[in-house]
C-alpha positions as CSV (number, residue, x, y, z in Angstrom):
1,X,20.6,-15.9,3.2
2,X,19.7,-14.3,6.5
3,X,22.2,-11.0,5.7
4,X,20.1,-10.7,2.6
5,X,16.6,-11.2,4.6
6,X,17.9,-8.4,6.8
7,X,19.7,-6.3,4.7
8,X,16.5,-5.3,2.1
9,X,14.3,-4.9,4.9
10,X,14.9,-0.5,4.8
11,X,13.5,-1.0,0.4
12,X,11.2,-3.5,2.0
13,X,9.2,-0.9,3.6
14,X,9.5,1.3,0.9
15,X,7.9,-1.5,-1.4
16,X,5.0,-2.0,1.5
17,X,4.1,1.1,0.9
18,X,3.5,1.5,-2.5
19,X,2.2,-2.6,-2.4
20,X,-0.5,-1.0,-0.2
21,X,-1.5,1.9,-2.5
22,X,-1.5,-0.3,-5.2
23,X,-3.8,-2.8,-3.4
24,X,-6.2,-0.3,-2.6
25,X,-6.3,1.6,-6.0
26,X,-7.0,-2.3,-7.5
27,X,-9.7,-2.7,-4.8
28,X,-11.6,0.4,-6.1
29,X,-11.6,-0.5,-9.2
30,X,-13.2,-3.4,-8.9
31,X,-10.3,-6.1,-8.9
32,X,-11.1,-8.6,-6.0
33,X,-8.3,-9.2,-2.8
34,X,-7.4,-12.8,-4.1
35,X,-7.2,-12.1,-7.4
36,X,-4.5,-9.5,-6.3
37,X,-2.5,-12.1,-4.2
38,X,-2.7,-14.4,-6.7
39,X,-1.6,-11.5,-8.9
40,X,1.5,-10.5,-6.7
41,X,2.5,-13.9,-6.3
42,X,2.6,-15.0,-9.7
43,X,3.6,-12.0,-11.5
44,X,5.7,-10.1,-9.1
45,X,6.3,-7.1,-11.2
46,X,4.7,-4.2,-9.3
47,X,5.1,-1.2,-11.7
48,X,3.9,-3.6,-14.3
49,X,1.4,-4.5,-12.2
50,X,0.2,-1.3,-11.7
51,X,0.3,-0.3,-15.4
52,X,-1.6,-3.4,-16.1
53,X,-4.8,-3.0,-13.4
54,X,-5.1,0.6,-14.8
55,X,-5.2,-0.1,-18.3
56,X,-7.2,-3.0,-17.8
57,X,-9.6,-0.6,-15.7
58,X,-9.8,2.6,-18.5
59,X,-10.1,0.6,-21.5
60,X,-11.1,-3.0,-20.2
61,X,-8.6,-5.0,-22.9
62,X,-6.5,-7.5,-22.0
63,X,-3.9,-7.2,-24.6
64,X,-3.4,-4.0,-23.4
65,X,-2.9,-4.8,-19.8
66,X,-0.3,-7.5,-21.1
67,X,1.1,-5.0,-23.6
68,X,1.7,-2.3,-20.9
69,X,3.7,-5.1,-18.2
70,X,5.5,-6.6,-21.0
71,X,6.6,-2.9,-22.5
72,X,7.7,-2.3,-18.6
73,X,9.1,-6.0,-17.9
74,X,11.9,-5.6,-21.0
75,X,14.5,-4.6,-18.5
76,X,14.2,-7.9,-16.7
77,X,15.4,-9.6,-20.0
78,X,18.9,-7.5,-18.5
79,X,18.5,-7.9,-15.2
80,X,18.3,-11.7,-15.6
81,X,21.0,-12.6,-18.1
82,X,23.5,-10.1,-15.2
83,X,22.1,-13.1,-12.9
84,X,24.3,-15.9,-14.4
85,X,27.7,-15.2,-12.9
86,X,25.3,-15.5,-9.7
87,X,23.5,-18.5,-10.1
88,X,25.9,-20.6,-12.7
89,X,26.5,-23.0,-9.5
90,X,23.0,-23.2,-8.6
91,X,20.4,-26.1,-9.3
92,X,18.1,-25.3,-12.2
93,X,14.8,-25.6,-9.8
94,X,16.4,-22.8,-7.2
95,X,18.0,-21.0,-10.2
96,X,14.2,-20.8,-11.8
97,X,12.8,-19.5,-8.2
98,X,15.4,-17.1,-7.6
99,X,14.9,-15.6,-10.7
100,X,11.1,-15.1,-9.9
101,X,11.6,-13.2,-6.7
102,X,14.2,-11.2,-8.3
103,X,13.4,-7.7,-8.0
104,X,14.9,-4.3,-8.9
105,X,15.5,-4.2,-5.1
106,X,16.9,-7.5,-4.1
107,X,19.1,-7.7,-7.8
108,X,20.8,-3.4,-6.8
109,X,21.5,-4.4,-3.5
110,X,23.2,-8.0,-4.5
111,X,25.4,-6.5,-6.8
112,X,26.1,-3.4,-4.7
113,X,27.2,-5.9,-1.7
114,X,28.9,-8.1,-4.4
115,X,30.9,-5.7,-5.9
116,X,32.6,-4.9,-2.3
117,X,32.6,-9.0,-1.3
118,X,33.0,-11.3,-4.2
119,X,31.4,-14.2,-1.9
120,X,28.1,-12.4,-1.5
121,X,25.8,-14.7,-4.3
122,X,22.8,-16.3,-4.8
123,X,22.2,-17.2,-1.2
124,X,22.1,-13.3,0.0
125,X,20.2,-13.0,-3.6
126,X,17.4,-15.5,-2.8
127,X,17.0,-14.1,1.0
128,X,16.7,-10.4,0.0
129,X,14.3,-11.9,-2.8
130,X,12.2,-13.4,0.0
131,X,11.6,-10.7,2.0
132,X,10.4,-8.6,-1.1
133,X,8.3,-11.5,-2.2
134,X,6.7,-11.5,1.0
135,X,6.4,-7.9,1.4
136,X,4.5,-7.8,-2.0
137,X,1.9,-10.0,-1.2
138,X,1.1,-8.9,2.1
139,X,1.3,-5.5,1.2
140,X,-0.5,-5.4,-1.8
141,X,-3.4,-8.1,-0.5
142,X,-3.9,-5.3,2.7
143,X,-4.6,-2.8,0.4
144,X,-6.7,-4.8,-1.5
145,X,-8.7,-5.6,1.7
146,X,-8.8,-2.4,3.0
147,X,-9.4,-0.6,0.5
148,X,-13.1,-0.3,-0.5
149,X,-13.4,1.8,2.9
150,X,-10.8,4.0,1.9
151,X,-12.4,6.6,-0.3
152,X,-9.9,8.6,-1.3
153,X,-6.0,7.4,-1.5
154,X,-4.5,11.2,-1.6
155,X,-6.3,12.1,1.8
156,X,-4.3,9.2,3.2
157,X,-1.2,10.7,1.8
158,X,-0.4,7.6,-0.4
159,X,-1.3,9.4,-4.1
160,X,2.4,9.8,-4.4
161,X,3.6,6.1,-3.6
162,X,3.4,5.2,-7.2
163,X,5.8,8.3,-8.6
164,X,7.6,7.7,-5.5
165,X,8.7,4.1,-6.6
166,X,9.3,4.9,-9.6
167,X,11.3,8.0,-9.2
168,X,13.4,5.6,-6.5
169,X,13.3,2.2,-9.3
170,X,15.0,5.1,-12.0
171,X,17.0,6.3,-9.6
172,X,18.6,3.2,-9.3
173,X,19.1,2.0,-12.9
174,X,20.6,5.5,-13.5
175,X,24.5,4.8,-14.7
176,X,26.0,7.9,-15.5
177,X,25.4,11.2,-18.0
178,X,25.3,8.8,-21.3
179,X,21.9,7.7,-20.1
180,X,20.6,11.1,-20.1
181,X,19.8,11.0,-23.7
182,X,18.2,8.1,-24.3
183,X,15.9,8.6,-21.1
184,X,14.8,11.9,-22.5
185,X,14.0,10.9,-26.4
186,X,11.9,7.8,-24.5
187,X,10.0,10.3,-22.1
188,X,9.5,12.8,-25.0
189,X,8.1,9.9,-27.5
190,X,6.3,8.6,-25.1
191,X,4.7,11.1,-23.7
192,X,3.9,12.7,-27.4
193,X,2.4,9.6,-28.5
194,X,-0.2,9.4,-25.2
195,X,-1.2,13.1,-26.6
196,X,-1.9,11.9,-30.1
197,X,-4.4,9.7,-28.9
198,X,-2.1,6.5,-28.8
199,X,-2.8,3.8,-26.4
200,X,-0.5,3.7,-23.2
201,X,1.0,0.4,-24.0
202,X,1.8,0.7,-27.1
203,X,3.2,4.2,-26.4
204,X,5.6,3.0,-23.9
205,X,6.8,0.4,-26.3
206,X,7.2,2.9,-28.6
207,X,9.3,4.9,-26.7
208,X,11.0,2.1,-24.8
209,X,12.4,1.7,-28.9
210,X,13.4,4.6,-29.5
211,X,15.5,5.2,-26.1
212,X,17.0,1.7,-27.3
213,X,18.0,3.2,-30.9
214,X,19.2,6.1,-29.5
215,X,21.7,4.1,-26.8
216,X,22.9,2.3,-30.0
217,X,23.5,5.2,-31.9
218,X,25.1,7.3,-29.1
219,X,27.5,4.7,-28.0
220,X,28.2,4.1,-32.2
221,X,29.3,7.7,-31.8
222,X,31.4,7.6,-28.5
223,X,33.4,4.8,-29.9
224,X,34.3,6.3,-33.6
225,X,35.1,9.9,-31.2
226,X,37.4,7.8,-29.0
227,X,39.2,5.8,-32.2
């Protein structure tokens, strides 16, 4: 547990960075510090998060807030079930925390370490969860603090956190060139539907579909070309 405390602490900083910008951006629009702690705490998603305080901001509905974090949460529905050959051995109440504090950060870097030492598991997974957890909230409550005597995020050089992290979080899921594909047709549908007029959330579930179809039919193909 205390390699995997250690070990995040380089994405750690990255993630307080981006926490911070997120806090303040929340701040200005109105959201209070607390209700962004309690936010960080219990949701722990920050690009969701993000998505979520900004549509909730621009069109003030709460279905679309949900929408949005749930169109960008999907992955986890991966992420988690790749967890069980983790946590199989672990009691249901630490296999339910671990699984909150799971993060794109903490879950690359198990597996990374895992694939090189078979005996790295959930400890090193719940002590690099920690540190993120922890770096959230802090993070994202300072900005939230702080942040209605920043006026303007950009002059602070933090406009860029939020593409930062998530050029860094695609970075990471990137597997090879059969991913190209589907990335693009999602990008390209979602992006088309936001000019149309449609609302964010239901764009990027829109185009979170049709990057899925398009994985299904691409691998379809790749497996009747190698028979």
């Amino acid at each position: 547990m205390k390699q995997g405390f250690l070990s995040i602490l380089p994405l750690a900083a990255g993630a307080a960075a981006y926490g911070f910008a997120f806090g303040v951006i929340a701040a200005q629009l109105d959201f209070p510090w607390w209700g962004i702690a309690i936010m960080s705490a219990s949701v722990h998603a920050g690009s969701s998060q993000i998505v979520a305080v900004e549509q909730f901001a621009s069109e003030g509905f709460v279905i679309g807030a949900v929408l949005a974090g749930l169109a960008l949460n999907m992955r986890y529905l991966g992420i988690i079930a790749s967890l069980n050959s983790v946590l199989k051995e672990v009691p249901l109440f630490q296999r339910l925390f671990a699984i909150h504090i799971t993060s794109d950060e903490n879950w690359a870097l198990t597996f990374a370490k895992r694939a090189k030492d078979p005996s790295i598991g959930a400890p090193f997974l719940i002590g690099s969860g920690l540190t993120m957890f922890v770096t959230w909230i802090i993070s994202t409550t300072g900005g939230a603090l702080l942040g209605q005597s920043i006026p303007n995020l950009v002059d602070y050089g933090l406009g860029f956190a939020f593409t930062a992290a998530f050029i860094a979080m695609a970075r990471a899921m990137w597997r090879n060139k059969q991913d190209t594909l589907p990335w693009i047709i999602t990008f390209v549908v979602t992006i088309l539907l936001i000019k149309l007029s449609l609302g964010s959330a239901f764009a990027i579930i829109a185009g979170s579909i049709a990057g899925v179809i398009t994985t299904g039919l691409t691998q379809q193909i790749s497996k009747k070309a190698a028979a």
